[in-house]
C-alpha positions as CSV (number, residue, x, y, z in Angstrom):
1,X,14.8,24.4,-4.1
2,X,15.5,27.9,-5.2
3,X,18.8,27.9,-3.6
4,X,19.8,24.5,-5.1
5,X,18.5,25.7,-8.4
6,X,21.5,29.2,-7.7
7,X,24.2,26.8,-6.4
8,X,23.4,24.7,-10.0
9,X,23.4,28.6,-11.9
10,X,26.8,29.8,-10.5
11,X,28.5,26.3,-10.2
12,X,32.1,26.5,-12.2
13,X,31.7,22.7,-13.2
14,X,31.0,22.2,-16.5
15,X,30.3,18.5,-16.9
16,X,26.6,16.8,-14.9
17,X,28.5,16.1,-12.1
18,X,27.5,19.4,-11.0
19,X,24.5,18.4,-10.4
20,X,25.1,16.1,-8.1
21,X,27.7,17.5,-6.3
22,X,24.8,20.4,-5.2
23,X,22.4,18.0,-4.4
24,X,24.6,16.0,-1.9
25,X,25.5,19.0,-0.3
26,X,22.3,19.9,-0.1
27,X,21.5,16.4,1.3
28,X,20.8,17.4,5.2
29,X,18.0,20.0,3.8
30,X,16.8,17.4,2.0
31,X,16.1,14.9,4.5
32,X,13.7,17.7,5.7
33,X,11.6,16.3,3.3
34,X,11.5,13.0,4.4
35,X,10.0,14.2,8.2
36,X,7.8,16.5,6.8
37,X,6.2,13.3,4.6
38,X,6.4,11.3,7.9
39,X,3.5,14.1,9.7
40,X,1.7,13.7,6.1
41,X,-0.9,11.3,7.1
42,X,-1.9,13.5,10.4
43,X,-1.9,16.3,8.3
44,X,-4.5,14.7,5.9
45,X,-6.2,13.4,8.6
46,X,-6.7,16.8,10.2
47,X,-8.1,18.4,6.7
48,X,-10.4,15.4,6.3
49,X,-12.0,15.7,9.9
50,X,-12.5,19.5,9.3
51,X,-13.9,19.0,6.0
52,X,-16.6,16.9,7.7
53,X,-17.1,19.4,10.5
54,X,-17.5,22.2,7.8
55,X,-19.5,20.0,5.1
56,X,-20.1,21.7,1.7
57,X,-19.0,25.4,1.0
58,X,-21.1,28.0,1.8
59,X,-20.0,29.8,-1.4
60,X,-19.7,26.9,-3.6
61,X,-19.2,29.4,-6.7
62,X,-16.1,31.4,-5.2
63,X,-14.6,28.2,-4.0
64,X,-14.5,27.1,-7.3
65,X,-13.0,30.4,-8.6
66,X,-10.4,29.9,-6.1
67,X,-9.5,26.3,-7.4
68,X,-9.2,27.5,-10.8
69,X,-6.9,30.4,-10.3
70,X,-4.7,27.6,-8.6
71,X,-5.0,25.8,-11.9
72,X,-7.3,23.5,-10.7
73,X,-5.6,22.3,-7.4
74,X,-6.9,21.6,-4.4
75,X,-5.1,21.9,-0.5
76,X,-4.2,18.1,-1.1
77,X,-2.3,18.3,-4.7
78,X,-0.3,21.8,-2.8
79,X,0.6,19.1,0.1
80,X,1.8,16.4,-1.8
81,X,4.1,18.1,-3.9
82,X,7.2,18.6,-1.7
83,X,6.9,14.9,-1.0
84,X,7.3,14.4,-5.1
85,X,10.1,16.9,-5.3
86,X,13.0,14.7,-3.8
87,X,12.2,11.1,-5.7
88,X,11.9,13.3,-8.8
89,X,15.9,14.6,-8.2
90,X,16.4,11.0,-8.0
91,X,15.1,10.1,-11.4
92,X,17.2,12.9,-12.5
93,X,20.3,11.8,-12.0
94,X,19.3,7.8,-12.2
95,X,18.4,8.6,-15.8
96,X,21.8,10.9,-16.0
97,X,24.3,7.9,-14.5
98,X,22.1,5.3,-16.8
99,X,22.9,7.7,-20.0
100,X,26.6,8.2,-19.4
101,X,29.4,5.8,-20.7
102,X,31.2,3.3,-18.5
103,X,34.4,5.0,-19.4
104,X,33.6,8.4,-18.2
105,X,35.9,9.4,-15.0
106,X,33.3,11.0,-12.9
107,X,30.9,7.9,-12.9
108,X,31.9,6.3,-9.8
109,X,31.1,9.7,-8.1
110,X,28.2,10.0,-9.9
111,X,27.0,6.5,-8.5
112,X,28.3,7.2,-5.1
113,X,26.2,10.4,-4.6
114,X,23.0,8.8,-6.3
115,X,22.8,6.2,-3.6
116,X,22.8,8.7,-1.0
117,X,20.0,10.5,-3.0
118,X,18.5,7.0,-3.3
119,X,18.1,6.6,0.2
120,X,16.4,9.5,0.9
121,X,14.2,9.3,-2.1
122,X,12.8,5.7,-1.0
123,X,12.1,6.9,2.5
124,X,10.1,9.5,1.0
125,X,8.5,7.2,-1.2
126,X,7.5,5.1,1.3
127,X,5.2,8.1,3.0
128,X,3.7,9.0,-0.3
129,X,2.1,5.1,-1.1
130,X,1.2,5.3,2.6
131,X,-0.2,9.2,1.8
132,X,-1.8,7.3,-1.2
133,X,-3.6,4.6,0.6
134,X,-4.5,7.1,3.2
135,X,-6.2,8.7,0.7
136,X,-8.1,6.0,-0.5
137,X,-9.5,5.0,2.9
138,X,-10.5,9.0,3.2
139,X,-12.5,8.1,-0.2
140,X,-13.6,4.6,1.1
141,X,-14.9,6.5,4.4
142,X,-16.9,9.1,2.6
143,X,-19.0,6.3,1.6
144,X,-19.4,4.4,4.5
145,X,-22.3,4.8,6.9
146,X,-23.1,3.0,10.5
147,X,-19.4,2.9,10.8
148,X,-18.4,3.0,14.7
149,X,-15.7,5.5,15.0
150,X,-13.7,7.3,13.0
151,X,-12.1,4.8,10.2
152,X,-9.2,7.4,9.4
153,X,-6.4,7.0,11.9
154,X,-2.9,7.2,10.8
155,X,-2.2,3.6,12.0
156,X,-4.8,2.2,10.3
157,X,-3.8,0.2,7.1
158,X,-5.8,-0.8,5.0
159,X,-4.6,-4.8,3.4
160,X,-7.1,-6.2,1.3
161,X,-10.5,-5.3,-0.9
162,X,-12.6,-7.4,-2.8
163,X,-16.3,-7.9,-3.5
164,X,-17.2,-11.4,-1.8
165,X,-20.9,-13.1,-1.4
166,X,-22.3,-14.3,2.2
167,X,-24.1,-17.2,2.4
168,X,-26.8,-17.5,5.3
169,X,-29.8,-19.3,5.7
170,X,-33.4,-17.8,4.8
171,X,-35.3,-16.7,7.3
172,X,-38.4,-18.4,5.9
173,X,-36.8,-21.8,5.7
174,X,-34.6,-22.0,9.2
175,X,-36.5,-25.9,9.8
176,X,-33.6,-28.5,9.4
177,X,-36.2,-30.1,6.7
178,X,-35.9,-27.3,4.4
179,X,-32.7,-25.2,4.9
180,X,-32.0,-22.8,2.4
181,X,-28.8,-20.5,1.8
182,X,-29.2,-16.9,0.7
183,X,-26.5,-15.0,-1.1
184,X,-25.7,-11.8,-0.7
185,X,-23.2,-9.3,-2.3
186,X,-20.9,-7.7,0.4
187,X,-17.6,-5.8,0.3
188,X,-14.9,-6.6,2.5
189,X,-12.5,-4.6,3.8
190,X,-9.3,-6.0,5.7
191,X,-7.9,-3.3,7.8
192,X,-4.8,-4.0,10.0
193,X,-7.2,-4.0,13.0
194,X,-10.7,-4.2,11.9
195,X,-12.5,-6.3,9.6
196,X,-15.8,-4.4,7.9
197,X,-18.1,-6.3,5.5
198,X,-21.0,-3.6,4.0
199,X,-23.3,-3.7,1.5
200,X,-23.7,-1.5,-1.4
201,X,-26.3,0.9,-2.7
202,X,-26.6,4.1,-4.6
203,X,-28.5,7.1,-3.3
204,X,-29.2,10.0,-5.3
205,X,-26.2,9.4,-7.6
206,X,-24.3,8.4,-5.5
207,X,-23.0,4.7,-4.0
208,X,-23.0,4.4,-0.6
209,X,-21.8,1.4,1.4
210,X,-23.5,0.3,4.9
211,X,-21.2,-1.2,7.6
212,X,-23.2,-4.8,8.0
213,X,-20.2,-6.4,10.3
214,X,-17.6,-4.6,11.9
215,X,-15.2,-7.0,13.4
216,X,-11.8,-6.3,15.7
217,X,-8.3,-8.4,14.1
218,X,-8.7,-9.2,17.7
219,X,-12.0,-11.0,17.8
220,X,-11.7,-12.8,14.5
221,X,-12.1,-16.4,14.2
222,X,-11.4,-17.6,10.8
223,X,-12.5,-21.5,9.8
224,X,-11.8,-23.3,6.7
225,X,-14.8,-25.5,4.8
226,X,-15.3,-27.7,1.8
227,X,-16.4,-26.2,-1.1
């Protein structure tokens, strides 16, 4: 980025298309930024399983002095940000080609070389929503205990949360005569592979979430009732 920001400095163009001139010859360089967005999730999921290994700092008051002479970042928002750079040069030069005039002679250039930014920019985009949702399974597994296995893998997608209600008889009243149906609240989490229902309760501050069911995409057998 330095050297596209002293190819922009000593540039003899005068006009924006200067801009995008150095950015499409700096295209190959920055299609390093799409592979290194594609290792992202292994990455993350390497720093979440030695966080767990390592638990809470041993010097929770010089970690935190750390964190604010980084101006309050943390190892994840450092990681994320060459995956922001590229769609931000995007934005750049959309907003630039939306702003110019349809008469302007350098506009079919300009909106040659921003497709071939665009391309790169929605692979990269692509990695940071799946970084994103990566990161919320990290958050959702933090909470989660009785889980079998580790629920961060970086093939593991995560396709549907809500808050849902299971209905099963009482366990005073199994006798045909007197059935009765229990409720209970559950979340349920639809993975690509595995289904998890858990229930929900707060423990010193803090919810936590009990894997109830923990069912392979495999084994599931979905049936429909009347309501």
């Amino acid at each position: 980025h330095d050297e596209i920001l002293t190819q922009l400095q000593i540039s003899t163009e005068e006009s924006y298309i200067a801009g995008f001139h150095v950015l499409e010859a700096n295209c190959e360089y920055l299609k390093i930024h799409a592979m290194y967005s594609s290792d992202h999730p292994a990455r993350m999921k390497l720093i979440h399983k030695l966080r767990e290994r390592t638990g809470t700092p041993q010097r929770p008051s010089l970690y935190h002095a750390i964190q604010e002479e980084r101006g309050g970042e943390t190892l994840e928002s450092l990681l994320i940000k060459p995956i922001q750079r590229v769609p931000r040069y995007f934005l750049l030069l959309e907003s630039i080609v939306k702003k110019s005039p349809d008469g302007l002679d350098e506009k079919p250039e300009m909106q040659r070389i921003l497709v071939r930014i665009s391309s790169i920019a929605s692979t990269i985009n692509e990695k940071q929503r799946r970084y994103e949702q990566l990161e919320h399974v990290v958050k959702i597994s933090q909470m989660l205990t009785g889980y079998d296995g580790n629920l961060v893998e970086p093939h593991r997608i995560l396709l549907y949360e809500k808050d849902v209600m299971q209905a099963k008889l009482s366990g005073k009243s199994r006798r045909k005569s007197s059935l009765s149906i229990l409720l209970k609240p559950r979340r349920l989490y639809v993975f690509n592979d595995t289904v998890l229902f858990t229930s929900r309760k707060k423990i010193r501050l803090r919810m936590k979430e009990k894997v109830k069911y923990q069912i392979p995409i495999a084994n599931l057998e979905v049936s429909f009732t009347a309501s």
